[in-house]
C-alpha positions in Angstrom: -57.9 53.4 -127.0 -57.9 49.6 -127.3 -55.1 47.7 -125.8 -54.0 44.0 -127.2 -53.1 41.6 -124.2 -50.9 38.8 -124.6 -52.0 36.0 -122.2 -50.2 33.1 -121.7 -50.0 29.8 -119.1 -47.9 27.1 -118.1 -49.6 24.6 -116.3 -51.3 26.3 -113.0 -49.3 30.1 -113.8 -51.2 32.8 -116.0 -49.3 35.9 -117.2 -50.6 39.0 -119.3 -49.0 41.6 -120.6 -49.5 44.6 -122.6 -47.2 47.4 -124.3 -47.3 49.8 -126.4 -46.7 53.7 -126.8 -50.4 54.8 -125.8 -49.0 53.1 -122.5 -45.9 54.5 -122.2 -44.7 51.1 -120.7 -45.9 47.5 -120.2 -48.2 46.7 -118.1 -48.8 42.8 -116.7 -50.7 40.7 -114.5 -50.2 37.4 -112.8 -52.7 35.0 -111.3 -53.7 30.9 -111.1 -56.4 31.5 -113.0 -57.0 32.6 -116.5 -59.6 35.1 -114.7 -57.9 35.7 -111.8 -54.7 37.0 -114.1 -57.4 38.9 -116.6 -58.6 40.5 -112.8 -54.8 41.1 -111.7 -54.2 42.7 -115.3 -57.1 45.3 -115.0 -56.3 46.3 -111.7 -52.9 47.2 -112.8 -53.4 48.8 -116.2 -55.9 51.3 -114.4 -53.0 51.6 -111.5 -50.7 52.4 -114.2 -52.9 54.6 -116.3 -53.8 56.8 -113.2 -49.9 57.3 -112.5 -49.3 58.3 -115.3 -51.8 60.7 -115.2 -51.0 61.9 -111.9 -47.3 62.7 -113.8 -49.6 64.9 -116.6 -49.3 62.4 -119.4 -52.3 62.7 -121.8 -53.9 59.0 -121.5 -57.1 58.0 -123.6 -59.3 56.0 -122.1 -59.2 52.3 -123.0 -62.1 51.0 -124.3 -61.6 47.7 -125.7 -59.4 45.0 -124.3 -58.2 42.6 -126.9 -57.0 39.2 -125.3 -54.6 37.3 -127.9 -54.1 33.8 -125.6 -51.1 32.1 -126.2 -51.5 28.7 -126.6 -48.3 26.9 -127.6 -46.0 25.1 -125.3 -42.7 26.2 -125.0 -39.2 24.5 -123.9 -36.4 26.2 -121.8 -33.3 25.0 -122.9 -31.3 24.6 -119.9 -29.2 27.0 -118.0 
C-alpha cells in the first residue's frame, strides 16, 4: 500500500498527516523538526496499523511513503 503524507510547518512546528480508507482513520505526527515529525509520523502509522490489526482488520503493508510538503503560508483570521 502506499500512503500520501501531507507535511506542513509554521515557523519551528511540523505536522503530518495521513488518511485514507486503507487506514481506516488519519494518522499524524508532530515534531520541531521536518525529520523529527517524518520520525513521530512512522512511529504512529505502525502504532496505528498494529491496532488495527490486533482488532482483525485486514491491513497491507505500506510500502511507499509519499511526502507532499506544504509550503504556503497561511493566515488565521481572528477569533
Amino acid at each position: 500500500m502506499k500512503i500520501e503524507v501531507r507535511l506542513d510547518h509554521d515557523g519551528d512546528v511540523w505536522g503530518a498527516f495521513a488518511e485514507g480508507a486503507e487506514l481506516h482513520g488519519c494518522v499524524v505526527g508532530a515534531g520541531n523538526t521536518r525529520e523529527s515529525v517524518l520520525a513521530d509520523f512512522q512511529e504512529a502509522l505502525k502504532f496505528h496499523i498494529a491496532g488495527l490489526r490486533e482488532d482483525g482488520i485486514d491491513v497491507p503493508d505500506v510500502t511507499q511513503i509519499a511526502i507532499r510538503e506544504i509550503v504556503e503560508t497561511r493566515e488565521l483570521a481572528a477569533a
